[in-house]
PDB file with one MODEL, atoms N, CA, C and O in Angstrom:
MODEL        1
ATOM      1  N   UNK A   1      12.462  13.243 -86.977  1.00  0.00           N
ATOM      2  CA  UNK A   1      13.087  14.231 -86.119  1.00  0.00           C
ATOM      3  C   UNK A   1      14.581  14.305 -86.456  1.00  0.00           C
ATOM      4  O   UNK A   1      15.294  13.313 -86.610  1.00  0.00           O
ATOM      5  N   UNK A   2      14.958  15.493 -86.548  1.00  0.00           N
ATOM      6  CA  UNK A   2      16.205  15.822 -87.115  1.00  0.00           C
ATOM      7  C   UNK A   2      17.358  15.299 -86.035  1.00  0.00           C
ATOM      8  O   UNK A   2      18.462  14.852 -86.348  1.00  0.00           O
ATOM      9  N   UNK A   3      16.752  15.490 -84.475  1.00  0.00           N
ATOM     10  CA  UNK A   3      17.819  15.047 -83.439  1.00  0.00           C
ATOM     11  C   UNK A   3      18.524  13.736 -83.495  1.00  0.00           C
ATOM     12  O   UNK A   3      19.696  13.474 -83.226  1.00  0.00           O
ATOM     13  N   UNK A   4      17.168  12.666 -84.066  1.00  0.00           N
ATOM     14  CA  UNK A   4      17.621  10.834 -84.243  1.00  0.00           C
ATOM     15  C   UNK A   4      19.408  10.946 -85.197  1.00  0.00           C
ATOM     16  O   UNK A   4      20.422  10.376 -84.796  1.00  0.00           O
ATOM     17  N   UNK A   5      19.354  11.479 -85.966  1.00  0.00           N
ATOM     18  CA  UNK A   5      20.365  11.524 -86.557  1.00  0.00           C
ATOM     19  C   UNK A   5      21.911  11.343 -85.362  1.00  0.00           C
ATOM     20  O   UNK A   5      22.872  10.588 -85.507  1.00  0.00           O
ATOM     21  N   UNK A   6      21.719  12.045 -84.568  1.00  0.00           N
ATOM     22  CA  UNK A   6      22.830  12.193 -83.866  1.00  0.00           C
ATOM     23  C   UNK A   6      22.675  12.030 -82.610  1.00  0.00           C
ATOM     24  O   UNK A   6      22.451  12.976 -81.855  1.00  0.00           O
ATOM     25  N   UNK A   7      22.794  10.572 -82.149  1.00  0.00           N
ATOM     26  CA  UNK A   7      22.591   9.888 -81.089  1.00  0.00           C
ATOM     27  C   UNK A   7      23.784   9.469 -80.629  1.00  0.00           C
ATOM     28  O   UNK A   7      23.911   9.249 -79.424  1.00  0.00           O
ATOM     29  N   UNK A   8      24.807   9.298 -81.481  1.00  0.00           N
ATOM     30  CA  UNK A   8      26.087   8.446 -80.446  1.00  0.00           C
ATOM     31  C   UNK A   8      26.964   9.036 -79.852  1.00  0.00           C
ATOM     32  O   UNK A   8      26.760  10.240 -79.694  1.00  0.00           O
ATOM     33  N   UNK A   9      28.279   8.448 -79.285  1.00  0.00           N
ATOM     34  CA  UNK A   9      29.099   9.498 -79.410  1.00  0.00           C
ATOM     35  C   UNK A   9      30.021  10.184 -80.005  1.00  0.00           C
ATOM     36  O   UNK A   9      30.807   9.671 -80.801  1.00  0.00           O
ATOM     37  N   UNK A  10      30.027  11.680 -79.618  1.00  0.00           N
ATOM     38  CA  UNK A  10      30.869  12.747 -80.150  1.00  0.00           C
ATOM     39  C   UNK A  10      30.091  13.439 -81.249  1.00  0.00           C
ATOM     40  O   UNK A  10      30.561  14.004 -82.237  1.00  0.00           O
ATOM     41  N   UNK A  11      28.843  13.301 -80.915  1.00  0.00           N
ATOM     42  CA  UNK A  11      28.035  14.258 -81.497  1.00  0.00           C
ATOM     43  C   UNK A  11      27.325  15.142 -80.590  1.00  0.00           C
ATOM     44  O   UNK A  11      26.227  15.531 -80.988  1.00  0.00           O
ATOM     45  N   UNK A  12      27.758  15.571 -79.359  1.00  0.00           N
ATOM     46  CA  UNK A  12      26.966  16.454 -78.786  1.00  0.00           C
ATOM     47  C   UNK A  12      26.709  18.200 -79.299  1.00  0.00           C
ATOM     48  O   UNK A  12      25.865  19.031 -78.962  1.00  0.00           O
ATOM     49  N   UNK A  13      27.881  18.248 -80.264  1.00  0.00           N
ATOM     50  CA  UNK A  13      26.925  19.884 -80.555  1.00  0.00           C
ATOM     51  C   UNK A  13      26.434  19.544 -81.471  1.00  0.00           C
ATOM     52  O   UNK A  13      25.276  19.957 -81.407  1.00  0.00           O
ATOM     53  N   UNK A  14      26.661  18.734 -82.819  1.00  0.00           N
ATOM     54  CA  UNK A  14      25.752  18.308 -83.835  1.00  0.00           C
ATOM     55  C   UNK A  14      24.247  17.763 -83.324  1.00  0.00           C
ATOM     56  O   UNK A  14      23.340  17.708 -84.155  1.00  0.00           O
ATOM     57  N   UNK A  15      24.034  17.403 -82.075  1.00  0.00           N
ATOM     58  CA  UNK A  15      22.834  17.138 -81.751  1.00  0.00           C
ATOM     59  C   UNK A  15      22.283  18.158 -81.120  1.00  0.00           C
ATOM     60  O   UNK A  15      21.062  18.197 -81.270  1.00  0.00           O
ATOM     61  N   UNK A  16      22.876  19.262 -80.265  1.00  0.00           N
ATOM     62  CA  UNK A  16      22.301  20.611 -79.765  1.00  0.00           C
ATOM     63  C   UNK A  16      22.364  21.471 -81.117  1.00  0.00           C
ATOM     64  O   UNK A  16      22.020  22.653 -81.119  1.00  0.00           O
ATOM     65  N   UNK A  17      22.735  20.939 -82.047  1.00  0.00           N
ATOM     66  CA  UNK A  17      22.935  22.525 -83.096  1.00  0.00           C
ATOM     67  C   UNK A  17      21.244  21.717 -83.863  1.00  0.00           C
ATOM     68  O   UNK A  17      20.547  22.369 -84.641  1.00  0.00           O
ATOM     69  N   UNK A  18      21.030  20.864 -83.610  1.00  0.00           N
ATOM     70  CA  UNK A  18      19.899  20.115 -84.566  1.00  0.00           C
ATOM     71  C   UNK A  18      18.334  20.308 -83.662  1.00  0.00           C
ATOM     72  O   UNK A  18      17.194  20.186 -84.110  1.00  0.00           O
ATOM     73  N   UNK A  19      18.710  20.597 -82.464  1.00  0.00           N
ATOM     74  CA  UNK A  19      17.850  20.618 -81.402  1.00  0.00           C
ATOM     75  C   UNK A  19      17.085  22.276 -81.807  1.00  0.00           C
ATOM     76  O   UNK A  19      15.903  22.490 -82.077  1.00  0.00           O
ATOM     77  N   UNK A  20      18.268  23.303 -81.726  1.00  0.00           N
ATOM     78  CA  UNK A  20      18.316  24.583 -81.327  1.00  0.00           C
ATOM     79  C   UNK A  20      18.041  25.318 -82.873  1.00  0.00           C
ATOM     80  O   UNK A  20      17.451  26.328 -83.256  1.00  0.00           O
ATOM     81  N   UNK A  21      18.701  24.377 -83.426  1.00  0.00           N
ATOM     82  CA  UNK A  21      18.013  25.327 -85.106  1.00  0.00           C
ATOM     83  C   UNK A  21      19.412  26.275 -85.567  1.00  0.00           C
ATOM     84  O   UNK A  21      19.481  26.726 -86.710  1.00  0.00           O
ATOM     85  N   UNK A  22      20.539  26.525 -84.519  1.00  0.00           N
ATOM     86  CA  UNK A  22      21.812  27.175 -85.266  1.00  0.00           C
ATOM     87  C   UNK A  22      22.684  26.735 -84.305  1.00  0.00           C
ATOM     88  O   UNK A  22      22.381  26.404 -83.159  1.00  0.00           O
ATOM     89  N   UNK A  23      24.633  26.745 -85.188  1.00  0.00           N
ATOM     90  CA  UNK A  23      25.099  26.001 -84.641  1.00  0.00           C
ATOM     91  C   UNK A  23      25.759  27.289 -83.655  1.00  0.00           C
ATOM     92  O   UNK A  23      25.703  27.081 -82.444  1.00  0.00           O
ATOM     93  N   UNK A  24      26.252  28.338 -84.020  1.00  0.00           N
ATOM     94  CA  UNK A  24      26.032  29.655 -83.239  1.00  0.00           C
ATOM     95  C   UNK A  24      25.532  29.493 -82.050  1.00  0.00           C
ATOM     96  O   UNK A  24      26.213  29.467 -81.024  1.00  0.00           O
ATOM     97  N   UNK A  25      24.231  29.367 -82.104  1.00  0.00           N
ATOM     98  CA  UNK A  25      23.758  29.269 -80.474  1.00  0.00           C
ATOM     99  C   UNK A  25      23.726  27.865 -80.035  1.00  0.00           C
ATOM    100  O   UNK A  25      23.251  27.668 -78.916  1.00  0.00           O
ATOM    101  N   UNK A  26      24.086  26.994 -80.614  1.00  0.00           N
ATOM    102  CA  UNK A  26      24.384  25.584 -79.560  1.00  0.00           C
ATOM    103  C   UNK A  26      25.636  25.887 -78.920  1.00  0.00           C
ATOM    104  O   UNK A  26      25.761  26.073 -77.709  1.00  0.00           O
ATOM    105  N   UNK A  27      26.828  25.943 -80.023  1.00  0.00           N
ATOM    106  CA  UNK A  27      28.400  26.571 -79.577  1.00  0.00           C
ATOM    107  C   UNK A  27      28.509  27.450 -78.302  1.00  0.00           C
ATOM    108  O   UNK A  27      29.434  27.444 -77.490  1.00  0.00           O
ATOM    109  N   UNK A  28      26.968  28.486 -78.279  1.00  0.00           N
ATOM    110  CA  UNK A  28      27.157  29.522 -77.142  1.00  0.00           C
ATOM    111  C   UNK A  28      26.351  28.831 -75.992  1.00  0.00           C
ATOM    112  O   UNK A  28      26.920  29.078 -74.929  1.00  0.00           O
ATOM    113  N   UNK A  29      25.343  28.131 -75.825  1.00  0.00           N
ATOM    114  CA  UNK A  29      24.869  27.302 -74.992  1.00  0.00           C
ATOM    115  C   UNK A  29      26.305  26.564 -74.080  1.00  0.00           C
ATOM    116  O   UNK A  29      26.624  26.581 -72.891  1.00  0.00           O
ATOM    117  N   UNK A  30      26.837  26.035 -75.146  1.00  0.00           N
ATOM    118  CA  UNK A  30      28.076  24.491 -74.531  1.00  0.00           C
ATOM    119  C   UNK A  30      28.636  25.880 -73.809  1.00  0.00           C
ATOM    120  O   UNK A  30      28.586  25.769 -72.585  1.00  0.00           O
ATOM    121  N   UNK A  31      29.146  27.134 -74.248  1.00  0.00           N
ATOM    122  CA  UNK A  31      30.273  27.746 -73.548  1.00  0.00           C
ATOM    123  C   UNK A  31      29.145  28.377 -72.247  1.00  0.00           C
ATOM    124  O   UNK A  31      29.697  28.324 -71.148  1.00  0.00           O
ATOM    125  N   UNK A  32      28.152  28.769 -72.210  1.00  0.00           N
ATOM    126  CA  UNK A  32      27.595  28.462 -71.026  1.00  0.00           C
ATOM    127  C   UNK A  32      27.525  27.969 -69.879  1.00  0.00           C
ATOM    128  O   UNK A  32      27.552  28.388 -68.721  1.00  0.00           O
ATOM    129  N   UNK A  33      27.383  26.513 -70.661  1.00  0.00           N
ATOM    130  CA  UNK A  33      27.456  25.754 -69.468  1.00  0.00           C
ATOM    131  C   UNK A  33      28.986  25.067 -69.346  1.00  0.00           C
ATOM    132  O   UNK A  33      29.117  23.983 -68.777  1.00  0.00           O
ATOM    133  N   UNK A  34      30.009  25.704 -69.861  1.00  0.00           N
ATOM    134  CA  UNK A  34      31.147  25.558 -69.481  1.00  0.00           C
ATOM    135  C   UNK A  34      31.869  24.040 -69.907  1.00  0.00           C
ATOM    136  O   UNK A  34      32.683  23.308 -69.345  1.00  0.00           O
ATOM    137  N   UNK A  35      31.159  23.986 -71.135  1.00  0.00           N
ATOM    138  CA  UNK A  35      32.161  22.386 -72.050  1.00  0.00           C
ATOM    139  C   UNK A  35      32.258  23.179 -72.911  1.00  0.00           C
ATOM    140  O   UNK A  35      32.276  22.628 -74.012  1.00  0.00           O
ATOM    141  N   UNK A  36      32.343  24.408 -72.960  1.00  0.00           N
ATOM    142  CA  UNK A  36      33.519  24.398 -74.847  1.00  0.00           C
ATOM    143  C   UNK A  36      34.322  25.965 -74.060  1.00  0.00           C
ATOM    144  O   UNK A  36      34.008  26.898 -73.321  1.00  0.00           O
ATOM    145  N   UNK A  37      35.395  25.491 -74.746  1.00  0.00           N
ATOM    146  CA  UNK A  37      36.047  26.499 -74.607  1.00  0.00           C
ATOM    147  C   UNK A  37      35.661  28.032 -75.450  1.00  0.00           C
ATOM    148  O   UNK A  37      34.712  27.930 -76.226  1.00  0.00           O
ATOM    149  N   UNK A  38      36.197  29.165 -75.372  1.00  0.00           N
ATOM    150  CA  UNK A  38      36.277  30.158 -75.721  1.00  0.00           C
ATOM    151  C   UNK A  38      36.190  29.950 -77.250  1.00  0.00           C
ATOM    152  O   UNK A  38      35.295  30.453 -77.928  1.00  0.00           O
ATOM    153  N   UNK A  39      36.925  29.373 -77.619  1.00  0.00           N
ATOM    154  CA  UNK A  39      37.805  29.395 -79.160  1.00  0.00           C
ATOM    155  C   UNK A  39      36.186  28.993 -79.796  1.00  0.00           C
ATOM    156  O   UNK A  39      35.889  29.423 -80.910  1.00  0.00           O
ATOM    157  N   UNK A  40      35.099  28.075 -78.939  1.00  0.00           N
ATOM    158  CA  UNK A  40      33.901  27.463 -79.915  1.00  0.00           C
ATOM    159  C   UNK A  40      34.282  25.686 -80.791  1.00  0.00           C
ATOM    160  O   UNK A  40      33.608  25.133 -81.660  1.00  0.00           O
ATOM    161  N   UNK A  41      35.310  25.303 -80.267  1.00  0.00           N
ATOM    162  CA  UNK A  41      35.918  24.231 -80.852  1.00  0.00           C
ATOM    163  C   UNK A  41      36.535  23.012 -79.779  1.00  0.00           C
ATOM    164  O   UNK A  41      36.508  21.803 -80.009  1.00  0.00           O
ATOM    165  N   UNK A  42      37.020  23.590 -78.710  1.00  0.00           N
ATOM    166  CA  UNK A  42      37.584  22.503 -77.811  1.00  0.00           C
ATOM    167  C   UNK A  42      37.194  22.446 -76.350  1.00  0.00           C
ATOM    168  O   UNK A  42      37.344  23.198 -75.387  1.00  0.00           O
ATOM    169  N   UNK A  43      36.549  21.085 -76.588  1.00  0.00           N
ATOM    170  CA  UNK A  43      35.707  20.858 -75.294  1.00  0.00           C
ATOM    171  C   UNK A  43      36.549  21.273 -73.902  1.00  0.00           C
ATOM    172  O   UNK A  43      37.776  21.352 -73.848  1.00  0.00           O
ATOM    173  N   UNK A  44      35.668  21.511 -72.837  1.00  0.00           N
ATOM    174  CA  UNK A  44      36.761  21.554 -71.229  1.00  0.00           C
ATOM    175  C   UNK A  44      36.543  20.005 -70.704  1.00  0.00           C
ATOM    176  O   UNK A  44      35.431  19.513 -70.896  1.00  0.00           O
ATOM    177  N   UNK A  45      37.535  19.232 -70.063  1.00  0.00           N
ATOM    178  CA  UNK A  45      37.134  18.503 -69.356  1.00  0.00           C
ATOM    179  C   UNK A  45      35.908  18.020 -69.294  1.00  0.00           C
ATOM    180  O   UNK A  45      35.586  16.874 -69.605  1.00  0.00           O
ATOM    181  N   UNK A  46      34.976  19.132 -68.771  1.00  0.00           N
ATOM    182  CA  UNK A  46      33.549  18.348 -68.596  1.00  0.00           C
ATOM    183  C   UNK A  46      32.461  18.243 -69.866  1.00  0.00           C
ATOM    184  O   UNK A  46      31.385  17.658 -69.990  1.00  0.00           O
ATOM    185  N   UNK A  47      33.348  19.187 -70.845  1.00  0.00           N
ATOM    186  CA  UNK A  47      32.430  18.787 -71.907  1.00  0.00           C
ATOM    187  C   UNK A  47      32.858  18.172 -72.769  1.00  0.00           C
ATOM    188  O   UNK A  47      32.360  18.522 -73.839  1.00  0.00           O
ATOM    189  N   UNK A  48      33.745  17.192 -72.878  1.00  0.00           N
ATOM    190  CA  UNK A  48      34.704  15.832 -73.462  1.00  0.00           C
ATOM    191  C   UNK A  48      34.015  14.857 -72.914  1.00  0.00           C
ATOM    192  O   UNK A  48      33.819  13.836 -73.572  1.00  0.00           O
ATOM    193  N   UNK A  49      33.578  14.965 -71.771  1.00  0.00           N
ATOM    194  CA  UNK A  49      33.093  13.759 -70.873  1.00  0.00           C
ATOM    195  C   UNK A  49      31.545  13.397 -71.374  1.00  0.00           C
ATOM    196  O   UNK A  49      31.023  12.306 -71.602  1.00  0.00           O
ATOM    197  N   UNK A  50      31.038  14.716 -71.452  1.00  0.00           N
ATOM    198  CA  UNK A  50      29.938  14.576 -71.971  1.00  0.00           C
ATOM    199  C   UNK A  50      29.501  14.356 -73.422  1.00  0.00           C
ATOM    200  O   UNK A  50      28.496  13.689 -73.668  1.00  0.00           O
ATOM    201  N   UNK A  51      30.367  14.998 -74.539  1.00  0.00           N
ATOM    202  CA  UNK A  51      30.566  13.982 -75.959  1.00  0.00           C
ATOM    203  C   UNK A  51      30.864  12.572 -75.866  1.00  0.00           C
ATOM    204  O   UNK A  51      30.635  11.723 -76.727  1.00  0.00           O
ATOM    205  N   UNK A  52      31.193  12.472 -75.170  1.00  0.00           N
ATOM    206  CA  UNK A  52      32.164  10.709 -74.964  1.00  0.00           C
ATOM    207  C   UNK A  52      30.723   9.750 -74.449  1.00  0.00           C
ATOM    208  O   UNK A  52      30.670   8.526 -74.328  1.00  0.00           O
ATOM    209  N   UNK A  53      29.627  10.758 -74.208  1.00  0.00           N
ATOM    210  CA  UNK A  53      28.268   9.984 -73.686  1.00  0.00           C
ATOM    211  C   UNK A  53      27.455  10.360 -75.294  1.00  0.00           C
ATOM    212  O   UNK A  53      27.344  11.283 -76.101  1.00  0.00           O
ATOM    213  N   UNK A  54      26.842   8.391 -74.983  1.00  0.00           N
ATOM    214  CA  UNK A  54      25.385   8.802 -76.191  1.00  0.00           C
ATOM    215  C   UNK A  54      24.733   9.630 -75.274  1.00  0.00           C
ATOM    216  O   UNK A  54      24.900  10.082 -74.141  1.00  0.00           O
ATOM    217  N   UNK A  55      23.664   9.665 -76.492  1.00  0.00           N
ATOM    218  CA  UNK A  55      22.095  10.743 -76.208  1.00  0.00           C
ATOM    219  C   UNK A  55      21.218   9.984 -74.842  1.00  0.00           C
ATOM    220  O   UNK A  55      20.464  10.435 -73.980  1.00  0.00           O
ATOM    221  N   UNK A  56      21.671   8.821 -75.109  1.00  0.00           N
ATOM    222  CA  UNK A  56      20.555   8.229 -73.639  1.00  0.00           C
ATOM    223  C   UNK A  56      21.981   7.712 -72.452  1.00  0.00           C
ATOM    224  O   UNK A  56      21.869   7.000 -71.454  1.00  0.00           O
ATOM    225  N   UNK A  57      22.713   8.086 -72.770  1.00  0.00           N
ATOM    226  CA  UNK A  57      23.814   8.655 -71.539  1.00  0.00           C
ATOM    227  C   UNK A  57      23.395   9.522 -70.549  1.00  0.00           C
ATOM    228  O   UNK A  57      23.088   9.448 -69.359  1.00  0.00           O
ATOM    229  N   UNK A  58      23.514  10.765 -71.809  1.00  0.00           N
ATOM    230  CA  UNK A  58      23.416  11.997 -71.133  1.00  0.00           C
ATOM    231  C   UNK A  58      21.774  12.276 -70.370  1.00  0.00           C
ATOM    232  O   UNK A  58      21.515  12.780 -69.277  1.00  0.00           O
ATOM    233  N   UNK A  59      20.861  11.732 -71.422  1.00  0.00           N
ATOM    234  CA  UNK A  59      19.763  11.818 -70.398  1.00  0.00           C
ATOM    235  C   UNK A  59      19.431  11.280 -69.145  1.00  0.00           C
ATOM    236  O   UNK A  59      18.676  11.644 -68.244  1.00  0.00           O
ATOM    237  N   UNK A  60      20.539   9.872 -69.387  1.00  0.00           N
ATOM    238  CA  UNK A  60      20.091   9.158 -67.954  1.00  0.00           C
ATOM    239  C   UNK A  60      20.880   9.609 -66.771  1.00  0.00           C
ATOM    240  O   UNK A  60      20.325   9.476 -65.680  1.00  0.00           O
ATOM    241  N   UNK A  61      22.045  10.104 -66.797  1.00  0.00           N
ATOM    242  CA  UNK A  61      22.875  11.071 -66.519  1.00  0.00           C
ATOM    243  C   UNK A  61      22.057  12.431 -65.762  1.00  0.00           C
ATOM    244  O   UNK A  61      21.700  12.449 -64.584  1.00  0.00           O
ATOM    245  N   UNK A  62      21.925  13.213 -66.466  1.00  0.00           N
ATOM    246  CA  UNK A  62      20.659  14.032 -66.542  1.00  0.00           C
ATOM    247  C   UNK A  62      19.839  14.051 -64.862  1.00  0.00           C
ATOM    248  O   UNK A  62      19.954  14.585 -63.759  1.00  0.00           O
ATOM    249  N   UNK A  63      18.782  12.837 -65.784  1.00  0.00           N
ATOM    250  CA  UNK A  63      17.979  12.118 -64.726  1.00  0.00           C
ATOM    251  C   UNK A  63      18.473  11.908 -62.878  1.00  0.00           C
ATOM    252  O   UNK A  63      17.924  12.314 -61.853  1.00  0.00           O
ATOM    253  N   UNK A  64      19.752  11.082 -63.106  1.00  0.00           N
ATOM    254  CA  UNK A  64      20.477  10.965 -62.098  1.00  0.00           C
ATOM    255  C   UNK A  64      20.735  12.217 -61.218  1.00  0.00           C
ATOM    256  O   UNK A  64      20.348  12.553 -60.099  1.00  0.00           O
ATOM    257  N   UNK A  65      21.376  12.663 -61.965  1.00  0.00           N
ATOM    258  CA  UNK A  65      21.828  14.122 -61.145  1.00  0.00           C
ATOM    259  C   UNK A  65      20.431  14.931 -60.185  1.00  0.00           C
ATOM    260  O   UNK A  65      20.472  15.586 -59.144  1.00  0.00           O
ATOM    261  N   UNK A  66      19.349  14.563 -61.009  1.00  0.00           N
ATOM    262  CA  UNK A  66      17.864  15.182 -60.548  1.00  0.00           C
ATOM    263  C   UNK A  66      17.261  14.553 -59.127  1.00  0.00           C
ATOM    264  O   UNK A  66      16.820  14.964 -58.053  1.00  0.00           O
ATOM    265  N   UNK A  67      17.516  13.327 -59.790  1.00  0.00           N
ATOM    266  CA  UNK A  67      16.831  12.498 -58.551  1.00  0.00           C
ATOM    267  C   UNK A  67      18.089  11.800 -57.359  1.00  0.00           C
ATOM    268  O   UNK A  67      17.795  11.395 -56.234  1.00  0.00           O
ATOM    269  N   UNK A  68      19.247  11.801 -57.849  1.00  0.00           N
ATOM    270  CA  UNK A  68      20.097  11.047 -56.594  1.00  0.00           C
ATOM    271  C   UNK A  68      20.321   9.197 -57.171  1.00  0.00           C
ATOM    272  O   UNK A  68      21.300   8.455 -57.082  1.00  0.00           O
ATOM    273  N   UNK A  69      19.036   8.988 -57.708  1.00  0.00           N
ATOM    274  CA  UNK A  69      19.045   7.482 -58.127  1.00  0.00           C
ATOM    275  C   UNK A  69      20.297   7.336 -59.153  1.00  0.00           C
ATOM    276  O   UNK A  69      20.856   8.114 -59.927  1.00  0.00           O
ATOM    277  N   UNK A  70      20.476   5.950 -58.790  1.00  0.00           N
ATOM    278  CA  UNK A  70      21.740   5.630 -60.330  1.00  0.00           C
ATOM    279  C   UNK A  70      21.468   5.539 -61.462  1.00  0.00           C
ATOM    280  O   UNK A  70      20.266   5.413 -61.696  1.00  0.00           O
ATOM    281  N   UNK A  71      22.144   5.554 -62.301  1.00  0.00           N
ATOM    282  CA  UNK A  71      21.799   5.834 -63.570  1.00  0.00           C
ATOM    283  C   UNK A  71      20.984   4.734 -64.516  1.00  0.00           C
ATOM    284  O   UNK A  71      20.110   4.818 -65.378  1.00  0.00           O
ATOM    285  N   UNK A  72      21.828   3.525 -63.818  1.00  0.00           N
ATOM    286  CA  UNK A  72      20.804   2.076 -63.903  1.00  0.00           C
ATOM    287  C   UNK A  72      19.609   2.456 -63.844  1.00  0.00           C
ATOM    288  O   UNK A  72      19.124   2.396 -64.974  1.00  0.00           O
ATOM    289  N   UNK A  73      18.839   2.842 -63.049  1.00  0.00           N
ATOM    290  CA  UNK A  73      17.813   2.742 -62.007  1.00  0.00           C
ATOM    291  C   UNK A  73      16.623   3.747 -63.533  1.00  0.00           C
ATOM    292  O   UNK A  73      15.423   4.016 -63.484  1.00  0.00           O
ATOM    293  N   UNK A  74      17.322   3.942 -64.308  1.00  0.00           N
ATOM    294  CA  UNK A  74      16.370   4.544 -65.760  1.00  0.00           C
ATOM    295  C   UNK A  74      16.122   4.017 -67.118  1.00  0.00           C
ATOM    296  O   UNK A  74      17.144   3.747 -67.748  1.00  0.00           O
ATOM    297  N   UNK A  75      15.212   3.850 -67.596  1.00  0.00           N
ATOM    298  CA  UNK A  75      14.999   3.698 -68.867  1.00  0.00           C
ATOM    299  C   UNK A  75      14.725   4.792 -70.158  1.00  0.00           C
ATOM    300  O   UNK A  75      13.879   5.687 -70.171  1.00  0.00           O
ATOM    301  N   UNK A  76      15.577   4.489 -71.099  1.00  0.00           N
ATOM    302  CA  UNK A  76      15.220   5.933 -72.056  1.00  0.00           C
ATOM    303  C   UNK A  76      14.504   5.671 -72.811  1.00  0.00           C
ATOM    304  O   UNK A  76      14.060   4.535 -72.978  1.00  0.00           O
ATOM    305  N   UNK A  77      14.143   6.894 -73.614  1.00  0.00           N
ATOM    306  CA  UNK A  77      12.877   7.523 -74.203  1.00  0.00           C
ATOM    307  C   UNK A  77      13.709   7.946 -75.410  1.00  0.00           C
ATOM    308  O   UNK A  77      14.333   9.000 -75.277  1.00  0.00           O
ATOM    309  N   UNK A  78      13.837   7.171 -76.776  1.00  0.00           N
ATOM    310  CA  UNK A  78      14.665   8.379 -77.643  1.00  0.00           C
ATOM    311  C   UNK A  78      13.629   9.132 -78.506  1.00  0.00           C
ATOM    312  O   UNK A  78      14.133   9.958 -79.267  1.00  0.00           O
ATOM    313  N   UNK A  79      12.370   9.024 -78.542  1.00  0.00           N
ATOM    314  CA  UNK A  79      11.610  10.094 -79.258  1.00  0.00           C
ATOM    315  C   UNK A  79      11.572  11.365 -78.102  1.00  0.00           C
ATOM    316  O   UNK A  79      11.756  12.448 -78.658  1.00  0.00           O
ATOM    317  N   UNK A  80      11.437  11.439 -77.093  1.00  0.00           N
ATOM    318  CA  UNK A  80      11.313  12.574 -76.096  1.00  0.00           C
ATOM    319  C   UNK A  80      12.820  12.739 -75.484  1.00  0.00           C
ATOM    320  O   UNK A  80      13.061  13.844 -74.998  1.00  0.00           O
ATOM    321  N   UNK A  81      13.479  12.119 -75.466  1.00  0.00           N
ATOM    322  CA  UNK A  81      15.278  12.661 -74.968  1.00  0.00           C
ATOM    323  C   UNK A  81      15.162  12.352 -73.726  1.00  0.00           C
ATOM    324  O   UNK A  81      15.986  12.980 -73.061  1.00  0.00           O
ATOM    325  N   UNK A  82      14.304  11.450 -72.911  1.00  0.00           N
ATOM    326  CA  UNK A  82      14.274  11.585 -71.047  1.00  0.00           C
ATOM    327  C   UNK A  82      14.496  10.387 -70.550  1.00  0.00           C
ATOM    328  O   UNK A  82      14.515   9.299 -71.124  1.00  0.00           O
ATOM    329  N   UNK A  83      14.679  10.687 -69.325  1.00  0.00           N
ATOM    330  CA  UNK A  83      14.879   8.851 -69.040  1.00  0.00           C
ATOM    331  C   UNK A  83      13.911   8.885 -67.849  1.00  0.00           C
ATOM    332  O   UNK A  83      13.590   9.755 -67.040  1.00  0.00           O
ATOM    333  N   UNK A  84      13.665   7.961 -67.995  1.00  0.00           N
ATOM    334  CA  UNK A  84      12.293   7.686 -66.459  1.00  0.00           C
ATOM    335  C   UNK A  84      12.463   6.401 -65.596  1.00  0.00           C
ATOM    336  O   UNK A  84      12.642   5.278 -66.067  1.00  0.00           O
ATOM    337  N   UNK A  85      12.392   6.673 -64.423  1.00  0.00           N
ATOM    338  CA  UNK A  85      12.872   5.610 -63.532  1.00  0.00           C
ATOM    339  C   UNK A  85      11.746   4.333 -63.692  1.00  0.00           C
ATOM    340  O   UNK A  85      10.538   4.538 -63.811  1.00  0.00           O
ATOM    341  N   UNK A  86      12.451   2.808 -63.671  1.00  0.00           N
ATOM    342  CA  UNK A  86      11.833   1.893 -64.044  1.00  0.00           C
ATOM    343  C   UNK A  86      11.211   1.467 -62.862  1.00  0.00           C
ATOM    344  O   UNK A  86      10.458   0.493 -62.877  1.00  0.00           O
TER     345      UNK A  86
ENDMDL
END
């Protein structure tokens, strides 16, 4: 899987551009959801925070936000990207 490549941090659009198949529409995804700026190059606040997280960060992260539980409270999955409460 092309995603394993880019698991740590400060690879979050190299891992959405690997996910999505172009880096075009990962770039327009991040400005979406409001971590990249306009320009397509410099994260906002919240999307610095979220490069600065690995891949099983952000999923457990993710997770958290879904359920209320802490982020502890998950184990990740790096062939499927999810984290599931232990």
């Amino acid at each position: 899987m092309a995603t394993q490549k880019f698991m740590g941090r400060g690879q979050l659009i190299d891992r959405l551009t690997a996910q999505v198949g172009d880096r075009a529409t990962a770039v327009k995804i991040l400005q979406q959801r409001g971590q990249l700026q306009a320009d397509g190059k410099t994260f906002t606040a919240e999307g610095q925070a979220r490069n600065n997280m690995t891949a099983e960060e952000r999923a457990k992260d993710r997770a958290a936000k879904k359920t209320g539980a802490p982020t502890s409270a998950f184990t990740y999955n790096p062939k499927t990207n999810t984290a599931r409460k232990r």
